[in-house]
C-alpha positions in Angstrom: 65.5 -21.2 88.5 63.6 -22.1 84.9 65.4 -25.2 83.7 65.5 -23.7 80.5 67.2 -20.4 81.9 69.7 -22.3 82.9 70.4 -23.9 79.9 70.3 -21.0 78.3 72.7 -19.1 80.3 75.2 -22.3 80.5 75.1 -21.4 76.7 75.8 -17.9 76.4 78.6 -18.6 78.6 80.2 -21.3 76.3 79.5 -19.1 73.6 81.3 -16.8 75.0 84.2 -18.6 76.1 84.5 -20.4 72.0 84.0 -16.6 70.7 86.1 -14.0 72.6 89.2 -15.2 71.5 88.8 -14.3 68.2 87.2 -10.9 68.9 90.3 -10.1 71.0 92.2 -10.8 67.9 89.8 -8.6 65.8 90.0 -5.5 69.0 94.1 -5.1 67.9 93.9 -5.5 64.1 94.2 -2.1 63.3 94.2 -0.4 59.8 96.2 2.7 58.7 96.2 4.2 55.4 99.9 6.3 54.1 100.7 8.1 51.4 104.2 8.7 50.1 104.6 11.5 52.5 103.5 10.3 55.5 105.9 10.4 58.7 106.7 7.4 60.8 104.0 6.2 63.7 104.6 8.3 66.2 107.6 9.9 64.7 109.9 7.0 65.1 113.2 6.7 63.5 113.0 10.5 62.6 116.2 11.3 64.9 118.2 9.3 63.2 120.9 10.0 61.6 120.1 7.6 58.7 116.8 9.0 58.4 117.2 11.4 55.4 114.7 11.7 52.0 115.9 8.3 50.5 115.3 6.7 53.7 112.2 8.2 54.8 109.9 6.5 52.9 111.4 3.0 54.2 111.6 4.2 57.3 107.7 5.1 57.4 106.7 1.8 56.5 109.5 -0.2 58.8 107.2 1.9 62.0 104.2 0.8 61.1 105.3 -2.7 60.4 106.7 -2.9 64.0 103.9 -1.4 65.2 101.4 -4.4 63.6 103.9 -7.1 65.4 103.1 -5.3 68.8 99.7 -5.5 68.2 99.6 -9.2 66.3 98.1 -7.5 63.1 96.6 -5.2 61.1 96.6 -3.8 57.5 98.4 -0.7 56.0 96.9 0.8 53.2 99.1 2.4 50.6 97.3 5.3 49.0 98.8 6.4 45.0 101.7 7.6 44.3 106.1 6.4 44.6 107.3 4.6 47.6 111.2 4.5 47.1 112.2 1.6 49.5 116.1 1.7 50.2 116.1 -1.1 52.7 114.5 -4.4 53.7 110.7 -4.5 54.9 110.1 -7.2 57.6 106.7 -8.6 58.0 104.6 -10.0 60.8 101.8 -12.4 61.0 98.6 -11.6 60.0 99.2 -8.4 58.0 97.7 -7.3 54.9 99.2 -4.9 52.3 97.2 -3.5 50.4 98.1 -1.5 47.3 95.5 0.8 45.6 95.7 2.0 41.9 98.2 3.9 41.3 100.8 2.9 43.8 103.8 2.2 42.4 106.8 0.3 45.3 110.2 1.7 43.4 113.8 -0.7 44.9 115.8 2.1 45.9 119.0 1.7 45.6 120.3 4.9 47.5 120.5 6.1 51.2 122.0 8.9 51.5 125.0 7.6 53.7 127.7 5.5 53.9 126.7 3.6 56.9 123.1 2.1 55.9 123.9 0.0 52.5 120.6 -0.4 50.2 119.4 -4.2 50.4 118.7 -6.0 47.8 115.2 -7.3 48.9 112.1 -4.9 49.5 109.8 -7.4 51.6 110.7 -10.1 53.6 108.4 -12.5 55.4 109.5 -12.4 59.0 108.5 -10.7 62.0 110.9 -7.2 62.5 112.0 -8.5 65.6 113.5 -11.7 64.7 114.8 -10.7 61.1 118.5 -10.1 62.8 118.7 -13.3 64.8 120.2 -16.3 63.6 118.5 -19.9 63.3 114.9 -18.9 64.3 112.8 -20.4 61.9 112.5 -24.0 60.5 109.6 -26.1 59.0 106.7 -24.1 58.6 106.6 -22.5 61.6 107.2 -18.6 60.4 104.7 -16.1 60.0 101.5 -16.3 59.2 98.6 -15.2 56.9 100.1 -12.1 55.1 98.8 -10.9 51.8 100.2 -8.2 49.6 96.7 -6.9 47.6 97.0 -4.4 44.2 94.1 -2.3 43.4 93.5 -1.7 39.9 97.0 -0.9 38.5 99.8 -1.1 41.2 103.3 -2.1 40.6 106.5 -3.2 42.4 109.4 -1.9 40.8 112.7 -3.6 41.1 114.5 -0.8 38.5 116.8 -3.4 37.6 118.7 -4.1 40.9 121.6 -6.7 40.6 120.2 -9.8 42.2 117.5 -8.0 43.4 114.0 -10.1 44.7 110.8 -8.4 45.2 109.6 -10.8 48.1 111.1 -13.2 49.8 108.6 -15.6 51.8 110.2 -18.9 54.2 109.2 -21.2 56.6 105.6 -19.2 56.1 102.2 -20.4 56.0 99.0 -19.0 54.2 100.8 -16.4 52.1 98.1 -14.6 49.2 100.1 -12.5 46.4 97.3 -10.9 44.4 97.2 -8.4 41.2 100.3 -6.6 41.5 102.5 -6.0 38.5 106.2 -7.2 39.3 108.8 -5.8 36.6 112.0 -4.8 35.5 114.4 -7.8 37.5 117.6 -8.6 37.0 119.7 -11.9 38.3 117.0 -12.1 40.9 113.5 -13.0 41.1 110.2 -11.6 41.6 109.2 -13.9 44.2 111.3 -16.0 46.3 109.5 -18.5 47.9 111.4 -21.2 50.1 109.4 -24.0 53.0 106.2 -22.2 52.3 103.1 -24.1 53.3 100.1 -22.9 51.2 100.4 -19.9 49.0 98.6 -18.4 46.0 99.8 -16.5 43.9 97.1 -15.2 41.5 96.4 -12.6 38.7 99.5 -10.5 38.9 101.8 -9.6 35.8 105.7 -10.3 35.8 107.3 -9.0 33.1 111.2 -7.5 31.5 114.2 -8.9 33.0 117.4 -8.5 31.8 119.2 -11.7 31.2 121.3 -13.6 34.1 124.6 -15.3 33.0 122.9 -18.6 32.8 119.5 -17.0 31.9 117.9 -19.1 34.6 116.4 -17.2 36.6 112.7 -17.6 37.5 109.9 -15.0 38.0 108.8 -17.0 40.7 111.3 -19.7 42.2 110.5 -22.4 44.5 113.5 -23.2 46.5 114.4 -25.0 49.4 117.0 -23.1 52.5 119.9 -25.6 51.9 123.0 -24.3 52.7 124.5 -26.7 50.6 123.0 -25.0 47.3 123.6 -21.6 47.9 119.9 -20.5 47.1 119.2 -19.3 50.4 120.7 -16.7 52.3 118.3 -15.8 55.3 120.0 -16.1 58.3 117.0 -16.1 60.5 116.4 -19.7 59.1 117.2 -23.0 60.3 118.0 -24.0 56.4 116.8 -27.2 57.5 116.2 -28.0 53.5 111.9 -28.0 54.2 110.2 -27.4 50.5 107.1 -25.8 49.6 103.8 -27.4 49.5 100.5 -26.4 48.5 101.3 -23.8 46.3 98.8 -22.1 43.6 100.1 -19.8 40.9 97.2 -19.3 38.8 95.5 -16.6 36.2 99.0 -14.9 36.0 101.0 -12.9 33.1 104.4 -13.6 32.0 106.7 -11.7 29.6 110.3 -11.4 28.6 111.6 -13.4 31.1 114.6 -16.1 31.5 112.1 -18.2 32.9 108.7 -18.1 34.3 108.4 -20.3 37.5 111.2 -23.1 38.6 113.1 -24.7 40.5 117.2 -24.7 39.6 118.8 -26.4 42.5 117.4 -29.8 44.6 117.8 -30.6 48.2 118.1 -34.4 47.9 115.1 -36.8 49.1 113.2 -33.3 49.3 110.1 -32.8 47.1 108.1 -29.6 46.4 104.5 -31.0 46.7 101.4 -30.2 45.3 102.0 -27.1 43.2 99.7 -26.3 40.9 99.9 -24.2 37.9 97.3 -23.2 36.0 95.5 -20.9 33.7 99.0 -18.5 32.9 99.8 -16.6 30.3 104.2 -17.0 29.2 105.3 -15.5 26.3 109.2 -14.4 25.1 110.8 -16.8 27.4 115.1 -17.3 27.0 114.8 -20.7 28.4 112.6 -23.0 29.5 109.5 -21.5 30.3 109.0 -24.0 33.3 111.3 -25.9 34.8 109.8 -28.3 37.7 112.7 -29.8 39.6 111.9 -32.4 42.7 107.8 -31.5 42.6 105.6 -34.5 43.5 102.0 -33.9 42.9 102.3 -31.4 40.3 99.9 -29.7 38.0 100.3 -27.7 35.2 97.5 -27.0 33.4 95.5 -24.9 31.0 98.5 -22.7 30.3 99.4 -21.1 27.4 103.0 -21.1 26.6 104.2 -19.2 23.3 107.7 -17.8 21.7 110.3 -20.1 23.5 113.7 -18.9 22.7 112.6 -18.0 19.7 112.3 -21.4 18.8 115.8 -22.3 18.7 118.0 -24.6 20.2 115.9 -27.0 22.3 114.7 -24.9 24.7 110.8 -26.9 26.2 107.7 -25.1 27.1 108.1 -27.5 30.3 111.3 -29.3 31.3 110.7 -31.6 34.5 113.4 -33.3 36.8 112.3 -35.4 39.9 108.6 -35.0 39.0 106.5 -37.9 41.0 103.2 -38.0 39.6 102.7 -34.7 37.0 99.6 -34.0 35.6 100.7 -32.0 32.7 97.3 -31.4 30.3 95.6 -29.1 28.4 97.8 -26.7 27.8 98.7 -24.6 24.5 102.4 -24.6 23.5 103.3 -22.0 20.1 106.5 -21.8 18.6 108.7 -23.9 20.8 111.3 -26.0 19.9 110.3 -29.0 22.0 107.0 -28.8 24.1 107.6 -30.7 27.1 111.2 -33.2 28.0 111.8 -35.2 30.9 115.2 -36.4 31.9 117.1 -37.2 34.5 119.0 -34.7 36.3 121.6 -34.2 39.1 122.5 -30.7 40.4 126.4 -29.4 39.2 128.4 -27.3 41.5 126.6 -26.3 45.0 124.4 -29.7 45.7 126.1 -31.4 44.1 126.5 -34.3 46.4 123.6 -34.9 45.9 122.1 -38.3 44.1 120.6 -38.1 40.5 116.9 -37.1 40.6 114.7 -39.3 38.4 110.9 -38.7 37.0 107.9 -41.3 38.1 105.3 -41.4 35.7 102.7 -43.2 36.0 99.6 -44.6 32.7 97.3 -41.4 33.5 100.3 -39.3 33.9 101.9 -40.3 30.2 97.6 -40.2 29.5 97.0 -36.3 30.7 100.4 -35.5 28.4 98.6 -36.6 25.0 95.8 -33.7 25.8 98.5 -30.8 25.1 98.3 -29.0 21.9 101.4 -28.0 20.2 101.1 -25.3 17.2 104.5 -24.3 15.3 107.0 -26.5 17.3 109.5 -27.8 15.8 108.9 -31.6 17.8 105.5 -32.7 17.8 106.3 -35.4 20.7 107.1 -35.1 24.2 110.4 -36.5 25.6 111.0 -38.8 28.6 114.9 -40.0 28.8 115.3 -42.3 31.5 118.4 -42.9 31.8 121.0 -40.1 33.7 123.6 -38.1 30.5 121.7 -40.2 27.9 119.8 -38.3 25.0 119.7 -40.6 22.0 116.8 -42.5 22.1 114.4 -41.3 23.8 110.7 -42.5 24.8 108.6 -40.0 23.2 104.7 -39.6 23.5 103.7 -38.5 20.7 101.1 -35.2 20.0 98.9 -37.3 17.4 96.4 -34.5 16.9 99.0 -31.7 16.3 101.3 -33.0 13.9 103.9 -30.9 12.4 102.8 -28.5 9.4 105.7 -29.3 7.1 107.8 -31.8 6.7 110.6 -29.8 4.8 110.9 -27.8 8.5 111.1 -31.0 10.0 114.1 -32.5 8.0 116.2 -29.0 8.1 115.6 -29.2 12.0 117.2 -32.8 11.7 119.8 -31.7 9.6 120.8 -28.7 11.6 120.3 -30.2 15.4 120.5 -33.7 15.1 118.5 -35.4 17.2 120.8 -36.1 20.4 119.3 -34.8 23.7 
């Protein structure tokens, strides 16, 4: 035979060999489109006795979601109209949700009978099968690529459920959140996200929460599964205390909120890496708008950051703990007490054992600090205290481009606040 037949062939078949896998992945990734009224594939769940017109709607989209496992993937389009969702969603690797205009994910927070009890999630990031076992997951080594996708207007609804969270994401990789509107929470968050390994989380809108007791809670939290902290409740994890790294929350749109994004409890020694914020809107914030706890790596940048607590007390645009090597720069803080404060910080209550987390700041870091613009603070200086419980005085880097526009409001501000944390 030709020498260069053989060659050739000897090709193809290596080609072959490198390529099929992937196009037997591609032969079971299957796409079905619902509306509200659609039944469950195949007519599961439809004898049971649970399965009634609070439930069906959950129910519909549990079938289909166990169906994608089975078949290791697969997108479900959801076509406009109200999907009341009673009970928890589980979901596999490599699926993608796609919302189109119009659709509108409602928490339910009925069932129709005593026996089923209404969760207080609507998606979680784990495959069906293994949401009920114990100690499954630790690391990153959860599910996989899974992206919820909105369509011109489409919007997850959490009416206001005590404690309620919209998604909750662990020990995942290559998660993609992506123009949805998240609203109405309450002592929850929009977004849990806990030992993720690159996420982004891009041009959505999170907005109205009713204030939490310690008005704390974040839009988006990232949070390590620490037993120790009580932040984490999943028992399918290991809580093995993994944090989050590589995650992007950019181009997003925050309002009337506690808080934006945060962290509120530490594992000790463990450091959310490389999380980048940037190009958010966060306006009408009751505390501080972000607070970065144990994040090495960090950016925040280009953000604009407006009506902090109404400018009282001395609530910050940004209030780091732990932070390793911020790059805070470039963004636009209006009418906020104090634009950015670092201190020193050890967790109170649950965590406590552990030891005090202190900031690392390095010349470029204090350098990208001076590039933030402050207009109508009531500080024109950024805050670093050192030293653990002491607030008097502090190293502060001053704004020397965005001085303060009068100094009568600077003295009453002395006068009624002192100058102590």
């Amino acid at each position: 035979m030709n020498k260069k037949y053989i060659l050739f062939f000897i090709i193809c078949i290596l080609g072959f060999y490198f390529i099929s896998p992937s196009l037997s992945f591609a032969a079971t990734n299957q796409t079905f489109t619902l509306s509200p009224n659609s039944e469950p594939y195949e007519n599961h769940y439809t004898h049971y006795h649970t399965y009634n017109a609070y439930t069906k709607q959950y129910y519909s989209l549990r079938s289909y979601l166990e169906h994608l496992e089975e078949t290791q993937g697969g997108t479900l389009i959801l076509t406009k109209g109200t999907y009341t969702i009673s009970n928890t969603l589980y979901v596999p690797s490599n699926v993608t949700i796609i919302l189109n205009d119009g659709v509108k994910i409602i928490k339910g927070n009925k069932t129709g009978i005593k026996t089923l009890i209404p969760s207080h999630s609507i998606f979680q990031l784990v495959r069906p099968s293994r949401a009920a076992k114990k100690n499954v997951y630790g690391k990153y080594t959860g599910e996989k690529n899974i992206a919820f996708i909105g369509k011109g207007n489409a919007t997850i609804d959490m009416k206001f459920k005590k404690d309620g969270i919209a998604i909750i994401a662990g020990h995942n990789e290559n998660i993609k959140i992506n123009n949805i509107h998240f609203q109405n929470m309450y002592s929850g968050h929009f977004i849990e996200m806990d030992a993720t390994n690159h996420a982004s989380i891009t041009n959505n809108v999170f907005r109205n929460s009713i204030a939490s007791a310690n008005k704390n809670k974040e839009a988006i939290n990232l949070d390590t599964p620490d037993r120790s902290t009580r932040g984490w409740s999943q028992q399918w994890s290991t809580f093995d205390k993994t944090a989050n790294r590589y995650i992007t929350i950019a181009n997003n749109t925050f309002s009337n909120l506690d808080r934006s994004i945060g962290t509120h409890k530490y594992s000790g020694g463990k450091f959310h890496d490389h999380i980048m914020i940037r190009d958010n809107k966060i306006d009408h914030m009751r505390n501080d708008a972000i607070r970065v706890m144990n994040w090495s790596n960090a950016t925040i940048e280009n953000n604009t950051i407006t009506n902090v607590a109404n400018r009282k007390g001395i609530f910050r645009a940004i209030l780091a703990s732990g932070a390793i090597n911020p790059t805070f720069q470039h963004n636009v803080i209006e009418n906020v007490s104090r634009p950015i404060q670092f201190m020193a910080w050890k967790n109170s209550g649950p965590g406590s054992q552990y030891a005090i987390t202190y900031n690392r700041l390095t010349k470029n870091n204090i350098k990208a600090l001076m590039t933030n613009k402050t207009i109508h603070t009531n500080e024109n200086f950024i805050r670093i205290n050192h030293k653990y419980n002491v607030f008097d005085h502090p190293q502060k880097i001053y704004l020397k481009n965005h001085m303060l526009q009068a100094g009568l409001h600077r003295i009453m501000y002395l006068f009624t606040t002192g100058d102590l944390f």
